[in-house]
Each structure stands twice: as C-alpha cells, then as structure tokens.
C-alpha positions as CSV (number, residue, x, y, z in Angstrom):
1,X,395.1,119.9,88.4
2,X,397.5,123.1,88.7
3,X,397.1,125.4,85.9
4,X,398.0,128.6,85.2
5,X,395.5,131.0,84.6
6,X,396.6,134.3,82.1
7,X,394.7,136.9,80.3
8,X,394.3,136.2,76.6
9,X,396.8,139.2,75.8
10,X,399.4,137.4,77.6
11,X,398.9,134.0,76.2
12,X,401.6,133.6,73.7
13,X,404.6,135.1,76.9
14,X,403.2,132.6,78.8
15,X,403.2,129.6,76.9
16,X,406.6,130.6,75.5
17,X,407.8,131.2,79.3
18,X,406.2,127.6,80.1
19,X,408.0,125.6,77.4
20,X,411.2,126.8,77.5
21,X,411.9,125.9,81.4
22,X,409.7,122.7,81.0
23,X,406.2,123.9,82.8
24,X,403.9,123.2,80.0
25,X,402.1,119.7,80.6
26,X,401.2,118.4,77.1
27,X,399.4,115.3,78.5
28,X,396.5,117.9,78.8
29,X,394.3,120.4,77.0
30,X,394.2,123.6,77.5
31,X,391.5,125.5,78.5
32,X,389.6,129.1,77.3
33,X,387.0,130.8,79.1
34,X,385.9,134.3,78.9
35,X,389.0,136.5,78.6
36,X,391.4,133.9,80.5
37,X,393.4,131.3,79.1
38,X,394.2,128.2,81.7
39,X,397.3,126.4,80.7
40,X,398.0,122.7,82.5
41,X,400.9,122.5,84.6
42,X,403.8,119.6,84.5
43,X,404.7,121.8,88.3
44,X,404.4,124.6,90.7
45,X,406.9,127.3,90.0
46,X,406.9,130.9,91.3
47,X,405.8,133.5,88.6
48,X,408.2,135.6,87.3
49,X,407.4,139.8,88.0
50,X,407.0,140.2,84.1
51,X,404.6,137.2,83.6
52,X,400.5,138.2,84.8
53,X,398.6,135.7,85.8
54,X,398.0,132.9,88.5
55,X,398.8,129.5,89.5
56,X,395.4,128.0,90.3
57,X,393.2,124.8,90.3
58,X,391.3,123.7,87.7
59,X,389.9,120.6,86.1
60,X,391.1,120.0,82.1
61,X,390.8,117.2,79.5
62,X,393.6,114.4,78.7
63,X,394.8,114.4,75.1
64,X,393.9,111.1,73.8
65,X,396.1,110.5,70.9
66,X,394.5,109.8,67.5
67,X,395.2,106.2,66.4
68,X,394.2,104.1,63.6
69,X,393.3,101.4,66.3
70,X,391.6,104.0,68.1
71,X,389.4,105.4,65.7
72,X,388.4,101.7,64.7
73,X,387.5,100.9,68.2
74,X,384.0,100.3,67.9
75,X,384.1,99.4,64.1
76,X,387.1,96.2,64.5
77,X,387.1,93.4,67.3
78,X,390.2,93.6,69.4
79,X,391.3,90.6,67.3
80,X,391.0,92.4,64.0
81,X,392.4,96.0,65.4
82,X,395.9,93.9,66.2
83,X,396.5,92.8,62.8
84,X,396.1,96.8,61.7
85,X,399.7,97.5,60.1
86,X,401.7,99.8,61.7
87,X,403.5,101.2,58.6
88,X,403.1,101.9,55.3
89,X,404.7,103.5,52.5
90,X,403.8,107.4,51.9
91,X,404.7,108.7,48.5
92,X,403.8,112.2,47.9
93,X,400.4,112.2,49.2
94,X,399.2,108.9,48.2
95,X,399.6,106.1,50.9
96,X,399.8,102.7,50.0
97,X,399.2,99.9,52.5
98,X,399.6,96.1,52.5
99,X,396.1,94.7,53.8
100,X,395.8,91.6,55.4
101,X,393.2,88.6,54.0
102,X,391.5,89.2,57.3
103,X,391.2,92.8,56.9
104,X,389.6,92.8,53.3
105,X,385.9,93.1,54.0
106,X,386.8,95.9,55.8
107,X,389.5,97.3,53.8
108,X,387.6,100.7,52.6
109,X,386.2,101.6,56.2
110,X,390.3,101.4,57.2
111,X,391.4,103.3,53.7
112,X,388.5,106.3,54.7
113,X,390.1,106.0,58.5
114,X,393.2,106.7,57.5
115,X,392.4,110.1,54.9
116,X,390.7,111.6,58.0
117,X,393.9,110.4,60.5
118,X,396.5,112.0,58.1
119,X,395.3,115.0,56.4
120,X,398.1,115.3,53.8
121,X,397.1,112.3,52.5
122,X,394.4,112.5,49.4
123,X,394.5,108.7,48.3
124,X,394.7,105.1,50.1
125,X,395.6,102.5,48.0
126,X,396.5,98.9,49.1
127,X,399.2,96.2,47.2
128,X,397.7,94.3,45.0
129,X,401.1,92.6,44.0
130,X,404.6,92.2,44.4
131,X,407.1,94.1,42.5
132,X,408.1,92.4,39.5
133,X,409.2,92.3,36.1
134,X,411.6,93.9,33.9
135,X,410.0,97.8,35.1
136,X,410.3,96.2,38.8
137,X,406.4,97.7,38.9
138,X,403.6,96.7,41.5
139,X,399.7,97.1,40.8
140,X,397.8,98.8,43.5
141,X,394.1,98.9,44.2
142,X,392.2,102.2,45.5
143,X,390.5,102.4,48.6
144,X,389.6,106.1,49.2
145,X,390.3,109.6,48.5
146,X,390.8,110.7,45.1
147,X,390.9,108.4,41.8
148,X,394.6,108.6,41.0
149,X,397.9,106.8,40.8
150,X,400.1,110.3,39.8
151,X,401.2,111.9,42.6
152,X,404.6,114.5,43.3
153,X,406.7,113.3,46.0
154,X,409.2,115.5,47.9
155,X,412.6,114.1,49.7
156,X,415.2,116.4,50.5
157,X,414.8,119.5,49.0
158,X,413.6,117.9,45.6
159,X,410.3,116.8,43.7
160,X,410.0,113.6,41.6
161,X,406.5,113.3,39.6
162,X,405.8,109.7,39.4
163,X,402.5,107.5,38.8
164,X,403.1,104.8,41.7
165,X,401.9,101.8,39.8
166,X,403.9,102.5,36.5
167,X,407.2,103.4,38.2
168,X,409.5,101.4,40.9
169,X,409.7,103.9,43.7
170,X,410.8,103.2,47.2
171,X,410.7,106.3,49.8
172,X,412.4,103.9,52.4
173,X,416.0,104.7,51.1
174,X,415.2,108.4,51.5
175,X,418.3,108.9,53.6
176,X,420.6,106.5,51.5
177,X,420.0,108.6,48.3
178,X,421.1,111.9,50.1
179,X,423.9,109.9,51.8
180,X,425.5,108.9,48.9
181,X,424.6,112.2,47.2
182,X,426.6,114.1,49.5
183,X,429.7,112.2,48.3
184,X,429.7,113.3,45.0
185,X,432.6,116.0,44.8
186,X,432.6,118.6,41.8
187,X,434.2,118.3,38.8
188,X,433.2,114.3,39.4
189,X,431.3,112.0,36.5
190,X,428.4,109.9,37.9
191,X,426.8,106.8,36.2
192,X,423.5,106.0,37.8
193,X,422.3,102.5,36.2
194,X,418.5,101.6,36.2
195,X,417.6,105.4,37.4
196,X,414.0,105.3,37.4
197,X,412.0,108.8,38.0
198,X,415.4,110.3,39.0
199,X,415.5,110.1,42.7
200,X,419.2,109.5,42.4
201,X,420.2,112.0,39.8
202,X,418.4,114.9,41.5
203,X,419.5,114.1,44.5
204,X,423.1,114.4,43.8
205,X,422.1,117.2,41.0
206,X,420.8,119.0,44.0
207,X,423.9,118.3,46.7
208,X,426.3,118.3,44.4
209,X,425.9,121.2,41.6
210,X,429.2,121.3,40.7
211,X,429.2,118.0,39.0
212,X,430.8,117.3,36.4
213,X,427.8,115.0,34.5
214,X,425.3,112.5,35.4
215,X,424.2,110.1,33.1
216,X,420.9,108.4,33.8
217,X,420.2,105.0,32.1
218,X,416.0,103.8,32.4
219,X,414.6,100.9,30.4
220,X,411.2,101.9,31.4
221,X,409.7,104.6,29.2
222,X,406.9,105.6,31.6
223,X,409.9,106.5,34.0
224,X,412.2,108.0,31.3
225,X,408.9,110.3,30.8
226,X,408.3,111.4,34.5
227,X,412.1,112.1,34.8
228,X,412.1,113.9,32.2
229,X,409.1,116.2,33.2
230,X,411.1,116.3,37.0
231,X,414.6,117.5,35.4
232,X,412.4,120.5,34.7
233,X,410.0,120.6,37.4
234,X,413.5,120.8,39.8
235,X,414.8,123.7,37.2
236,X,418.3,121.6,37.1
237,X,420.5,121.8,34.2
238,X,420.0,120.2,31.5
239,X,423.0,119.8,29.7
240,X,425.1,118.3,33.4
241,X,422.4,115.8,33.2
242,X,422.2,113.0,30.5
243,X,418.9,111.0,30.2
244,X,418.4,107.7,27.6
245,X,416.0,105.3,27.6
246,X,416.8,101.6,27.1
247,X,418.7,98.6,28.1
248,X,422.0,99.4,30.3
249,X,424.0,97.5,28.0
250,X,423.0,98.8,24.7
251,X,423.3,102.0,26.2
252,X,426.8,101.7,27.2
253,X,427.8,99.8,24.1
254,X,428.1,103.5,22.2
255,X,430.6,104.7,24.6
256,X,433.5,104.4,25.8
257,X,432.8,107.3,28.6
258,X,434.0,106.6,32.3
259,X,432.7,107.9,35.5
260,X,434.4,108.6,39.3
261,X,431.3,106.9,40.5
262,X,428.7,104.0,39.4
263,X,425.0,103.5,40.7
264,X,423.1,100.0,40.7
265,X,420.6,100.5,42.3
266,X,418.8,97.1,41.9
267,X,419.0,94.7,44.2
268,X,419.8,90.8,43.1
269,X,420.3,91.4,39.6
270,X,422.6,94.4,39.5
271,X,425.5,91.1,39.6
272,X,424.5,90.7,35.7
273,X,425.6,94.4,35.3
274,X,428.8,94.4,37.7
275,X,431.4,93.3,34.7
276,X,430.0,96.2,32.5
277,X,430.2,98.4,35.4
278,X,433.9,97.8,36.0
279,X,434.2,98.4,32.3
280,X,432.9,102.2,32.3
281,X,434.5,102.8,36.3
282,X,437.6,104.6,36.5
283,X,440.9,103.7,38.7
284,X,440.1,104.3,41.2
285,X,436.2,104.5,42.0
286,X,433.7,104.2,43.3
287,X,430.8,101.4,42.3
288,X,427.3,101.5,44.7
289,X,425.8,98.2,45.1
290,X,421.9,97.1,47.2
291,X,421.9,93.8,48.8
292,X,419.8,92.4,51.7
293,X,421.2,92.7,55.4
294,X,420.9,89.1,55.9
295,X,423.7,88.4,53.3
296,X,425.8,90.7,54.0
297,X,429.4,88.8,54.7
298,X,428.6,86.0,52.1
299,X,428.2,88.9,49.3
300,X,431.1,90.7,50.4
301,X,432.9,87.8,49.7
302,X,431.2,87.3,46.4
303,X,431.8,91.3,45.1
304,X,435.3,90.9,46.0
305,X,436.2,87.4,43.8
306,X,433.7,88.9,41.1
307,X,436.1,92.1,40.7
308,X,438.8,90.3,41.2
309,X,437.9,88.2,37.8
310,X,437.6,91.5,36.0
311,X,441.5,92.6,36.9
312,X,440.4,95.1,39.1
313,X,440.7,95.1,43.2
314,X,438.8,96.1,45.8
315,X,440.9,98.5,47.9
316,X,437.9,99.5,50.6
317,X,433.8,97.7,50.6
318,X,431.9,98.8,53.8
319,X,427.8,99.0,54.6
320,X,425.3,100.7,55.3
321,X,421.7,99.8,56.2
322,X,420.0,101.8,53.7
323,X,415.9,101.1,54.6
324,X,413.8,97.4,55.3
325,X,413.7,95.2,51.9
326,X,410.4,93.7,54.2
327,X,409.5,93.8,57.6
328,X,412.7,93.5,59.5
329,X,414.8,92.8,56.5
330,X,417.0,95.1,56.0
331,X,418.6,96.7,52.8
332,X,422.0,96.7,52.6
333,X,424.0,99.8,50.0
334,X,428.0,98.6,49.3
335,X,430.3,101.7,48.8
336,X,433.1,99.8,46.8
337,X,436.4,101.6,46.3
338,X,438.1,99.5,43.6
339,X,441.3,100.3,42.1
C-alpha cells in the first residue's frame, strides 16, 4: 500500500500534516524500521517543501479491533459469542454485567476477558437480582479483578463514593442529572426527594453554586453515609447543602420550608409522594418526575388530574428521554411547571 516514509525526527510534523487534511489511513498500522517511520496512506498527495520524506510502497498490518466476541473466538461457539451483551453498566471502575443462563459456565473466562479489554476497569461483577425494596438495592456477584463492591464514580466534573450493591445508582441518566442541574438559577431552593449518594445534589451544587439551598432527603443510611463522605470529597459547602436521613414524609413533617424546585427521582412510586410535593412547591415551580417512555401520554394525563385535585395547575409538563429503564425501554423525566 502507499505509505509515506519520514525520518523519526520528523514523525510528529508528519503525522500532524497527515490528519489535519485527511491523509492518515487509520484502517492500518504504522510501521518503524531503523531510523524511518512509514505512515499508511488513505491517498497520494504531493509533499509539501517543508515536510521530508517520501511517498513509497510498502506492505503494513490491518488494525483488527479488540472485541469481546473477538477475544472469545476460539474460547465460545458462534452460538454462544451472539448472546455476549453488548452493554453494561460502568460505575467508577467496576463493571457490572447481566449474564445470560447460557453464558454461566463460562461466566469468569468472560469477566477476566473483559478486565484485559478495558483497562480502567478493576472489577467484573454480574446481577445477581433485580432492584428492589425500600433501598431500591441489587445484589451482585464477582467475577474478576479485585474483591470489592466500593468504588468512586466520576460524571461531570464530580465524584460520588458509593458501594454498588448497598446503594441504588444508575450511570444511564448521566446527562439527565446535568440537564436538569443546569436549570437551577441562583438564589433558587431545591428539594431533591429520595437522593441517594448525591448524584443530584452535587450535580446542581456543582452547575449551579449560587444556590440558594439544597435539601437532600435519603431513607437509606448506607447512602446518607456515602453522601456524606462525597459532600466533602467534592469540597462543596456545607451549610448550602442540607442532608437527613429518613422517611420523606417524616422529614418534611418538621417544616414548613418551600423550594423553586422538587426532585422525585423514583420511578412508579414517586405518585405516593406527589401530594406532599405540591405541599412544600412554591407558585410557581417546578416539580421533576421519572416515568417509563412507553407511558408517556397516559401519565401526562394522570400528573395533570392528580395536581389538579391538590388546587394547583399545571401551566407547562414536557419530556425528555432521560436513559433505558431496560433494553429499549426508555426512561422518561417530566419537567412540570405548576402554578
């Protein structure tokens, strides 16, 4: 194939020269011998004055990229290899990955294949349940790497310390957090309901420092402890920020405090909590509510005659696709303006 062949000392000019205008071929590997560098060639172009070297033929190696089904090609049957997931969830540097029945006997020669395919990652773990109970928690199993569920995951400029099977955590709604974070406007109050480690509260304690207050409300104590630890491992103000530990209602039964905007950030249940949110939500504001995608018109419908039962209207409800609830199932977050 057509290369270009350079000195080593003008290496770095010419591969800077070849991306920029679109000559570098990156279907190929590059090639050193001696003193010469031999760079592959997407096509023949005439060398600039200020570039030494020479447009010549030589033979170089295809990148084959790195797959999970690749580096289980001689270890899987075809048959097994398609039923590989093709996402997991990544949370700080453990991954956690839902096996298939099929896949079980084999599950630890998958879990090692993965540590060496992504080298951030220092433990596999697979579900070994579904999210449940009052802490909305989910036990995991290890498979390889190190023998730990604490890890210290990083979205958008923050860190949240959490142990992953002790504390509801979802990197999927990423995005949605700093969304809604970014709509926080100083001098406002924030309520965010059922908090967990604090991905909310930091988030908008870090887009938004000129907040008034946040006021974080956790009934699980093993989350109330890790948030804790991240209000000072983010070196955010105490005093703006307001943790307690306990049931939402008991919580907001000792004040009478209201707040521009309300967080529920749990899906299905957070309609037991929407009269007692209307109760601590000033006029106007805004209330944040997670439903799934695929009942999304028949809710809107719902949150509308709900409010409307409290004595307060919705002036605005849209939404956004915040993250999948399961494959292909979408989340859905409602920003509603009530009045």
């Amino acid at each position: 194939m057509k290369t270009l062949k350079v000195p080593l000392r003008e290496a770095e000019k010419a591969k800077q020269y070849l991306l920029k205008n679109n000559l570098y071929d990156k279907e190929h590997l590059l090639l050193r011998e001696k003193e010469h560098l031999y760079f592959p060639l997407a096509r023949i172009f005439k060398l600039p004055p200020f570039l030494k070297g020479e447009i010549t033929e030589k033979s170089l190696k295809t990148i084959v990229p790195q797959t999970l089904s690749g580096l289980l090609e001689k270890e899987l049957t075809p048959q097994e290899r398609a039923l590989l997931p093709s996402s997991f969830d990544v949370i700080g540097d453990i991954l956690i990955i839902e096996m298939p029945k099929a896949l079980e006997k084999k599950e630890r020669l998958i879990a090692s294949s993965l540590l060496h395919l992504y080298h951030n990652i220092k433990v596999v773990a697979k579900k070994a349940d579904i999210h449940s109970g009052v802490y909305r928690t989910r036990k995991i199993a290890l498979l390889a790497g190190e023998k730990r569920k604490e890890t210290i995951h990083t979205e958008n400029g923050i860190k949240l310390k959490l142990d992953v099977e002790k504390v509801y955590f979802s990197p999927r709604t990423s995005q949605e957090r700093s969304r809604v974070a970014q709509q926080v406007k100083p001098k406002e109050k924030v309520l965010v309901m059922f908090s967990g480690c604090g991905p909310y509260v930091f988030n908008i304690a870090k887009q938004q420092p000129k907040v008034e207050k946040i006021v974080s409300i956790e009934i699980n104590p093993e989350a109330i402890r890790c948030q804790k630890e991240n209000l000072h491992l983010n070196n955010f103000f105490s005093e703006k920020i307001e943790i307690y530990q306990g049931d939402v209602r008991k919580v907001l039964s000792q004040t009478k405090d209201t707040f521009h905007r309300i967080l529920m950030p749990l899906p299905k249940d957070s309609v037991n909590f929407l009269d007692l949110a209307l109760k601590h939500l000033k006029q106007p504001g805004h209330l944040y509510e997670f439903w799934r995608e695929d009942e999304l018109e028949k809710r809107k419908k719902e949150l509308k005659e709900l409010i409307k039962k409290e004595k307060r209207a919705v002036k605005n409800i849209s939404a956004v696709k915040c993250g999948e609830y399961k494959p292909r199932v979408f989340r859905i977050c409602f920003d509603i303006l009530v009045k």
